[in-house]
C-alpha positions as CSV (number, residue, x, y, z in Angstrom):
1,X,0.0,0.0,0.0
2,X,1.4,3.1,-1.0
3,X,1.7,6.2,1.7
4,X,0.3,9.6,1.1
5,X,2.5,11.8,2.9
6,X,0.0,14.9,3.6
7,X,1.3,18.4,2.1
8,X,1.5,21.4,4.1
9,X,-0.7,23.8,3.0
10,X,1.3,27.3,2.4
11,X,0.0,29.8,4.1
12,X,-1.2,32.6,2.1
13,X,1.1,35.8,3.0
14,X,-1.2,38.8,3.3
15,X,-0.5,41.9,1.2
16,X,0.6,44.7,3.5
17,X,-2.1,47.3,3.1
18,X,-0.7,50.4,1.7
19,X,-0.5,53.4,4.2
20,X,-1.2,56.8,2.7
21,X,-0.2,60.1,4.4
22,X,-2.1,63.2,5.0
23,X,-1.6,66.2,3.3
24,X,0.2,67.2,-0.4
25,X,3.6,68.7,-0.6
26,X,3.8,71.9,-3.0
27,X,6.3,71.1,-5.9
28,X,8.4,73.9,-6.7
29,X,8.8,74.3,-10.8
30,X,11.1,76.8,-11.2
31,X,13.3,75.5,-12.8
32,X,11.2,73.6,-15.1
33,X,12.6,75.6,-18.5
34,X,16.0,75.2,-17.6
35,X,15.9,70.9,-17.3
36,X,16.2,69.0,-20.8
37,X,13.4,66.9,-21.7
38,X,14.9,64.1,-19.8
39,X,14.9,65.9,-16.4
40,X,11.6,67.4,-16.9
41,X,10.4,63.7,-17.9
42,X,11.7,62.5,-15.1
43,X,10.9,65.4,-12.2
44,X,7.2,64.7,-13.3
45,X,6.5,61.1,-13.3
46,X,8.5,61.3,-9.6
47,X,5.8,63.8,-8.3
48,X,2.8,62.0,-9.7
49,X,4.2,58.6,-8.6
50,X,4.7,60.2,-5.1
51,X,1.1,61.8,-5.1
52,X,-0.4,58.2,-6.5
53,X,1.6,56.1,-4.1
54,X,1.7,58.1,-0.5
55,X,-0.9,60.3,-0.5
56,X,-4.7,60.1,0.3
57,X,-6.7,59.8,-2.7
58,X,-9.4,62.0,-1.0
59,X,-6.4,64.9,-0.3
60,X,-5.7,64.9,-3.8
61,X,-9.1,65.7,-5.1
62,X,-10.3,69.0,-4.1
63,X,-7.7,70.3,-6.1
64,X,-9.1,69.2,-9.7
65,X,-12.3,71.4,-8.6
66,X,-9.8,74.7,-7.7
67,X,-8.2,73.8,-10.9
68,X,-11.6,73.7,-12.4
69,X,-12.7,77.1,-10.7
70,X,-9.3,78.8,-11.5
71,X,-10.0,77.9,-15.2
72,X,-13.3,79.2,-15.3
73,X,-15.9,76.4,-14.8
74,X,-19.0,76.9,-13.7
75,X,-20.6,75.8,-10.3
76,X,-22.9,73.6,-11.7
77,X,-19.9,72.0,-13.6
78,X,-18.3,71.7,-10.5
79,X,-21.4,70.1,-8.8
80,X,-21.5,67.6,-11.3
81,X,-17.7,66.3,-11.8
82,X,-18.2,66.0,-7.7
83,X,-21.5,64.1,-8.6
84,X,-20.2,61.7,-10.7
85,X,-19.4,58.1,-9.9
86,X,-16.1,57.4,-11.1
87,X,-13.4,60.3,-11.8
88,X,-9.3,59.3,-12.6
89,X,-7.2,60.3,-9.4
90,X,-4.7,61.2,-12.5
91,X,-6.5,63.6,-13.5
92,X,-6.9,65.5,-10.0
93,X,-2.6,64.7,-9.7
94,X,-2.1,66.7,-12.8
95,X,-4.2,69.6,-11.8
96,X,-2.2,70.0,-8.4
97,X,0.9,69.7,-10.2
98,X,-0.1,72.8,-13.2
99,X,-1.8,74.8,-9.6
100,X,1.7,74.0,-8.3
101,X,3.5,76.0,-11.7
102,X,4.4,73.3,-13.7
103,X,4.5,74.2,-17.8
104,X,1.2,72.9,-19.4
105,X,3.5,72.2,-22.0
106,X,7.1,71.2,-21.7
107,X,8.8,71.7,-25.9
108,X,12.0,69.7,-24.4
109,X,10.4,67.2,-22.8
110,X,8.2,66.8,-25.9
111,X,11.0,66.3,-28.0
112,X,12.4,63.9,-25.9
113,X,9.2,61.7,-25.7
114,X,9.1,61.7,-29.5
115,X,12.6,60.2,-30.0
116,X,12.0,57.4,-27.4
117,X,11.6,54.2,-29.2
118,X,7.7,52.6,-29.4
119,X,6.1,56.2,-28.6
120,X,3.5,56.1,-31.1
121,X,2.1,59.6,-30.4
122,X,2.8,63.3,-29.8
123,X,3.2,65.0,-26.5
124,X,0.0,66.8,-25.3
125,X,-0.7,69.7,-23.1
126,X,-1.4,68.3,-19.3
127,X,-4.4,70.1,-19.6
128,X,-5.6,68.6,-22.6
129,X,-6.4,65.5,-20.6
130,X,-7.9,66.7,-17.2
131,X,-10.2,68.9,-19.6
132,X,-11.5,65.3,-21.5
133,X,-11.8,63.7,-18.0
134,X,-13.6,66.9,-16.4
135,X,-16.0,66.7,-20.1
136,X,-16.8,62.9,-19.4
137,X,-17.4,63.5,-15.6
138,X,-19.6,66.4,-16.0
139,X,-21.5,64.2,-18.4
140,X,-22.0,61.3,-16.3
141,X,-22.7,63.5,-13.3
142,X,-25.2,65.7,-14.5
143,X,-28.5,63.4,-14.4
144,X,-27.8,62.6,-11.1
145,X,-27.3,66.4,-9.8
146,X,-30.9,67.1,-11.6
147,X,-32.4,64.1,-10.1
148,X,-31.4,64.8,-7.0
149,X,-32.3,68.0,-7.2
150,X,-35.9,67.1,-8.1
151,X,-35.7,64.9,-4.9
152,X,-34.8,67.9,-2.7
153,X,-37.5,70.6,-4.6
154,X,-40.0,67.7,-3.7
155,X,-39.1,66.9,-0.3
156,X,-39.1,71.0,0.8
157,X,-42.3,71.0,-0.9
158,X,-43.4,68.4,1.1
159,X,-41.9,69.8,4.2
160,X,-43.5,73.1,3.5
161,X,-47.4,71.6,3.2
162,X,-46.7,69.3,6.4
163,X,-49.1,71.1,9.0
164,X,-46.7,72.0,12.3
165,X,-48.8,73.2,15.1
166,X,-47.5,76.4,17.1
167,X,-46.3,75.4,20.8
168,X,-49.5,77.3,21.6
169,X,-52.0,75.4,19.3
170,X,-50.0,72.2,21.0
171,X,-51.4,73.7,24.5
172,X,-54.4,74.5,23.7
173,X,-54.6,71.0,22.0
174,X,-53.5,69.5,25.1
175,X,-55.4,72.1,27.5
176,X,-59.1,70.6,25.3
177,X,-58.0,66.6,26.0
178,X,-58.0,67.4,29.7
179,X,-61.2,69.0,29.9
180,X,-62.7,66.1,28.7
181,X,-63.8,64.9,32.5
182,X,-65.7,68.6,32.7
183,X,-67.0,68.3,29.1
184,X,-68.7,65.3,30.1
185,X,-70.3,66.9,33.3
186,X,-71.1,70.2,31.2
187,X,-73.1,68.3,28.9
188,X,-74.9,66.2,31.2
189,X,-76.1,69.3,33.2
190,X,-77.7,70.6,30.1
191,X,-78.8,67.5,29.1
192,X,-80.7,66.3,32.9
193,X,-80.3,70.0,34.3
194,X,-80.3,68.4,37.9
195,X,-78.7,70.7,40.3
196,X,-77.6,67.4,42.0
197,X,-74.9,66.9,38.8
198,X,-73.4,70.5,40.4
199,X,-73.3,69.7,43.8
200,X,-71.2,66.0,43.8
201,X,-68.8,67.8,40.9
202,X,-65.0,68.2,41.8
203,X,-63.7,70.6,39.5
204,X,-60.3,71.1,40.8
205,X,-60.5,67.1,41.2
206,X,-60.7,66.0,37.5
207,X,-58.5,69.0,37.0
208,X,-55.4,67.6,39.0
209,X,-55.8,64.0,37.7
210,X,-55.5,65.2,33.9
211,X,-52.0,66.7,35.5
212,X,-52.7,70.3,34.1
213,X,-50.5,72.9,35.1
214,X,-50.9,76.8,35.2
215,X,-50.6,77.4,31.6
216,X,-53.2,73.9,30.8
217,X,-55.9,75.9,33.5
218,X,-55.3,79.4,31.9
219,X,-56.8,78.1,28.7
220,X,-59.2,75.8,30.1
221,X,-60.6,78.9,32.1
222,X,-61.2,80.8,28.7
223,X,-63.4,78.3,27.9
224,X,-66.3,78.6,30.2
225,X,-65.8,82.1,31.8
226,X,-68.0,83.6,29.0
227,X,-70.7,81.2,30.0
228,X,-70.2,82.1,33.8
229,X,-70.5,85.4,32.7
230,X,-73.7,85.2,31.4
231,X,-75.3,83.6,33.5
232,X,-74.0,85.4,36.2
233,X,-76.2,88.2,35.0
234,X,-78.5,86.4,34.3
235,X,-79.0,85.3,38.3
236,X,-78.5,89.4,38.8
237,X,-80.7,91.4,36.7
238,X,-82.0,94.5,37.6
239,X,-85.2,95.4,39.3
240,X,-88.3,96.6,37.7
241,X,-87.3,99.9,38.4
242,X,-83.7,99.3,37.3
243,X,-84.8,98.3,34.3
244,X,-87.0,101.5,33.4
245,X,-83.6,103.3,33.8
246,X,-82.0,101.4,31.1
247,X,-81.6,101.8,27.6
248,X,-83.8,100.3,24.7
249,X,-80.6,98.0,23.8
250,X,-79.9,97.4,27.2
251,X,-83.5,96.0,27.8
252,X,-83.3,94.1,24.5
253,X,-80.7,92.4,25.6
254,X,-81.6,91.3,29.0
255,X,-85.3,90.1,27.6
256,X,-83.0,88.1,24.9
257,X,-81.3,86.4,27.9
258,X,-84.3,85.8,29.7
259,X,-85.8,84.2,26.9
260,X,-82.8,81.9,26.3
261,X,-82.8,80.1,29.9
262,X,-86.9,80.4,29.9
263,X,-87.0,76.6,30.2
264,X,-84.5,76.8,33.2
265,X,-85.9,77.2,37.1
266,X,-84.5,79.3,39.6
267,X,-82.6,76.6,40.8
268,X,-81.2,75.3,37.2
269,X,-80.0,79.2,36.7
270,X,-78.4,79.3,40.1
271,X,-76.7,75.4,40.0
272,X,-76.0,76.5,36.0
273,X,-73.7,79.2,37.6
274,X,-72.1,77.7,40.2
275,X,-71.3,75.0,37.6
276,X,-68.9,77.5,35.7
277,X,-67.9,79.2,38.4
278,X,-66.6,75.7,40.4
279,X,-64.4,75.4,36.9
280,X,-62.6,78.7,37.1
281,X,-62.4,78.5,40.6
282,X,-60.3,75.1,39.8
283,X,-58.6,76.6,37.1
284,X,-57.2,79.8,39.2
285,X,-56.4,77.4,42.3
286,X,-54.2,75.2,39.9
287,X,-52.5,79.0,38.8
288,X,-51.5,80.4,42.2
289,X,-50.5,77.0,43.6
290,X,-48.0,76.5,40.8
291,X,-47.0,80.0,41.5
292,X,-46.4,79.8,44.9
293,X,-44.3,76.1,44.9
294,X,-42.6,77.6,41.9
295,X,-38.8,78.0,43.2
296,X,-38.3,81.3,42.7
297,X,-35.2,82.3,40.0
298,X,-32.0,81.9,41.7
299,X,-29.8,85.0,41.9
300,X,-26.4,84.6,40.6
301,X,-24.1,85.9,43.1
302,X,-21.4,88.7,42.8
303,X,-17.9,89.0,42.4
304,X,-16.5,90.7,45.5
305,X,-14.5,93.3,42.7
306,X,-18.0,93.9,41.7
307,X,-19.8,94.8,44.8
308,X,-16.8,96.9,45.5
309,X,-17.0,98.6,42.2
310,X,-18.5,102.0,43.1
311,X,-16.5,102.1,46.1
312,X,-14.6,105.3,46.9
313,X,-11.1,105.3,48.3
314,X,-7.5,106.5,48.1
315,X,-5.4,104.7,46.4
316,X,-2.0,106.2,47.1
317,X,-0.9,108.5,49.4
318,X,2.5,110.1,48.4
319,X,2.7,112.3,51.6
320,X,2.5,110.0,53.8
321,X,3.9,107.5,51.6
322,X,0.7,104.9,52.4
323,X,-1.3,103.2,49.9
324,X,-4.5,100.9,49.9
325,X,-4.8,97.7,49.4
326,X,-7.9,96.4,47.2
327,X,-11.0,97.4,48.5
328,X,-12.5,93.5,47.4
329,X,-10.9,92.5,50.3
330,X,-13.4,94.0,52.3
331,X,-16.1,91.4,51.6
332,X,-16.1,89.1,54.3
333,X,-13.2,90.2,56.2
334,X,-13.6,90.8,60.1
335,X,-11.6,94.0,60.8
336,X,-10.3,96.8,58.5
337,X,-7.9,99.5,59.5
338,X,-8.5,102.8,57.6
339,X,-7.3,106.0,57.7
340,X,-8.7,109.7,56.2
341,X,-6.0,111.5,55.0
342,X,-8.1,114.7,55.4
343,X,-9.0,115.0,58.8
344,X,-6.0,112.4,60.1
345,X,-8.2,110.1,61.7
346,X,-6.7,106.5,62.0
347,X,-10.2,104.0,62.0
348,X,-10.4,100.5,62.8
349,X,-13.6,99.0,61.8
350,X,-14.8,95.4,63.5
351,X,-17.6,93.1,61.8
352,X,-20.7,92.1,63.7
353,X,-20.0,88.4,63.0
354,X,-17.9,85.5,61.4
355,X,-19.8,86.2,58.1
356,X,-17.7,89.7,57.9
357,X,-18.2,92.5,56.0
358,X,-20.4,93.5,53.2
359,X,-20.2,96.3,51.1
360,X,-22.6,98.4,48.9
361,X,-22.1,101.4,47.0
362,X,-20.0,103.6,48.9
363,X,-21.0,102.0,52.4
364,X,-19.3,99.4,54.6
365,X,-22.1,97.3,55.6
366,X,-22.2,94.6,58.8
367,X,-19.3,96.3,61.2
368,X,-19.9,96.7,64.9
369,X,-20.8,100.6,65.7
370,X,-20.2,100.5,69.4
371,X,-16.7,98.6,68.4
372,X,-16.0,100.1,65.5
373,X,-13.9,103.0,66.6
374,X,-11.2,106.1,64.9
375,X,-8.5,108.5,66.8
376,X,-6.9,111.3,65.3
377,X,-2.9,110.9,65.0
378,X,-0.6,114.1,65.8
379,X,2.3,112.8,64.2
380,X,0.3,110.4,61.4
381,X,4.1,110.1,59.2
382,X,5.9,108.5,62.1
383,X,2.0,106.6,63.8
384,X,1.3,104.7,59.7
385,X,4.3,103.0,59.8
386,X,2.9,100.6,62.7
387,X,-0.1,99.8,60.5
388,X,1.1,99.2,57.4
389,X,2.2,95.5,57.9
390,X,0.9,94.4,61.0
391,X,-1.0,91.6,62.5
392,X,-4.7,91.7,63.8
393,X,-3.6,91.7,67.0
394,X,-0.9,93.8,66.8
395,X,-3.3,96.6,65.1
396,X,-5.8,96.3,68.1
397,X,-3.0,96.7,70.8
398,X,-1.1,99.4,69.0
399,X,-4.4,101.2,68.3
400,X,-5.5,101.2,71.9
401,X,-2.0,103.0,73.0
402,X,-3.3,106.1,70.8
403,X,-3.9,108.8,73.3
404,X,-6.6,111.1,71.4
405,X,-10.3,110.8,72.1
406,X,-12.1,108.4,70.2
407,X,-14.9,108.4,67.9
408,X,-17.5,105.9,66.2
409,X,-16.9,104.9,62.3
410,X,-19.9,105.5,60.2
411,X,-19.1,102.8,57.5
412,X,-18.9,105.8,54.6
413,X,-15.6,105.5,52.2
414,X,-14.5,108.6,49.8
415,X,-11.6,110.1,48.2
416,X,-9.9,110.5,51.3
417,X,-10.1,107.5,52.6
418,X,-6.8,104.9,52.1
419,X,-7.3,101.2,53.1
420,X,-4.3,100.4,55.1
421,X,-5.3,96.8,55.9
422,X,-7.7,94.0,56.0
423,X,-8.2,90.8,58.2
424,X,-10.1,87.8,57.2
């Protein structure tokens, strides 16, 4: 019996796939006229080799429709060789390399392509092709520009007649589906006209299970307050006497109302308006209690150089060579020394609690007036120099050994006024 040694099966080796980079490099073609035919030949098919081989097809395009443009094509043109299924990358290569400078026509290089053994044809301008390949694209691409145009004229037609309700006919919509619980007890009211269908009806009830809100019971209201309205006047007419008073139209109009609920008793006319007035009563309740559990807008909060902004104060003194610091470091500090170059008074101000100071317009606001003290200083060159860098403590000791009678701060800053010092 003969063996069969089994064959190991090759392996297929896979084809590396081909990694393109992004971006073109600009050819420079100055020197194109002073290169023979061979060089030219040679400079060219190395740049479109380069272009085919390295670069991203989709990099390379764009440039046969600025070609295109810079030539004098039209839009639609344009819109169609982009339309069109298939165009030769070849023909976008050349187009980059003419944008780039290189001769339409090279006379050398022609020359040279001519004496070359098994070239059965002339030399032709670059251009001469990318204009046959732009002719063949535009006509392939052109039925499918128009048809898709006629898709898009039909479809903003068809957008255009689609009916798209307001956000208000959308409310009022919605405001009509939950009213349909009162609709039904409306109509079987005027239907029975027992008083009875009044008395065991919850408005507000079938109001809150159909989940309307303020701007749902605003529209319901409009609904039936004319009807409440009528028949509230129609429960409060005028007196025989009153009436005699009136106007011809006036009395024409209440004998036209009359006439209307003539089938109605008493009763039916007084349940009929308490009917309509249980429904707007609903309808404002479910208004003010949104109002009223609505959170109210929250205030964004200030920058402390903002609240400080119209704040008045010295900023440098040059005679007594003292100078303030910023005034936003008022805002929740707890003591402040100050001094008025004006009347020399030297003022430490104290805060009324942890939360420190506030400020607003020209005011210090939230400092201690029985604590918040000033002195006048004799000698205020030689006296500053303690306060100008100086601890909390420091300031409150130093400021106690000041001799001069004391008075209270008022929490007004001006142009007088330098800020020696703040303490958080």
């Amino acid at each position: 019996m003969a063996i069969t040694v089994p064959k190991k099966s090759r392996k297929q080796k896979t084809r590396a796939a081909v990694r393109r980079k992004t971006g073109v490099v600009t050819i420079n073609w100055d020197d194109s006229l002073s290169l023979s035919g061979q060089e030219f030949g040679k400079k060219r098919r190395t740049a479109t080799d380069e272009m085919y081989q390295t670069v991203k097809h989709a990099d390379i395009v764009p440039f046969l429709y600025n070609w295109m443009k810079k030539e004098g094509y039209s839009a639609q043109d344009i819109k169609c060789v982009k339309a069109a299924p298939h165009v030769p990358i070849n023909a976008a290569i050349n187009a980059k390399l003419l944008l780039d400078g290189m001769p339409d026509f090279h006379e050398a290089h022609a020359d040279y392509w001519t004496s070359l053994p098994g070239t059965g044809d002339v030399m032709h301008p670059a251009s001469n092709y990318i204009k046959k390949t732009i002719e063949t694209a535009i006509a392939e691409g052109a039925p499918l520009v128009k048809a898709k145009e006629q898709a898009d004229k039909i479809k903003a037609e068809t957008e255009k007649n689609v009916y798209k309700p307001t956000i208000q006919q959308m409310m009022r919509e919605t405001a009509v589906f939950m009213s349909e619980e009162i609709e039904q007890v409306v109509d079987e009211f005027i239907e029975t006209q027992d008083p009875a269908v009044v008395k065991n009806f919850n408005a507000l009830s079938a109001l809150q299970k159909a989940q309307a809100k303020a701007n749902h019971a605003r529209i319901i209201r409009t609904f039936y307050e004319g009807c409440y309205e009528e028949l509230f006047e129609l429960n409060n007419l005028p007196t025989a006497t009153q009436r005699k008073k009136l106007s011809e139209h006036d009395q024409d109009m209440i004998d036209q109302l009359e006439e209307g609920y003539s089938h109605y008793s008493t009763a039916q006319k007084k349940a009929a308006m308490d009917l309509y007035k249980k429904i707007i009563d609903a309808c404002d309740m479910i208004i003010v209690s949104q109002k009223a559990t609505k959170k109210p807008r929250k205030v964004k909060e200030k920058s402390a150089d903002q609240l400080v902004a119209k704040m008045k104060y010295k900023k440098i003194d040059s005679d007594n060579g003292i100078a303030s610091v910023s005034p936003s470091g008022l805002i929740g500090a707890v003591a402040a020394v100050v001094y008025n170059t004006k009347n020399r008074k030297l003022g430490v101000y104290v805060s009324n609690d942890a939360d420190g100071f506030k400020v607003k317009g020209t005011s210090l606001l939230n400092f201690n007036e029985k604590d918040s003290l000033q002195k006048t200083l004799r000698k205020p060159a030689e006296q500053l120099n303690i306060f100008k860098k100086t601890t909390k403590a420091k300031t409150v000791k130093e400021f106690e050994t000041i001799k001069t009678t004391e008075t209270k701060l008022n929490g007004r800053f001006n142009e007088e006024t330098v800020i020696l010092a703040v303490f958080k």
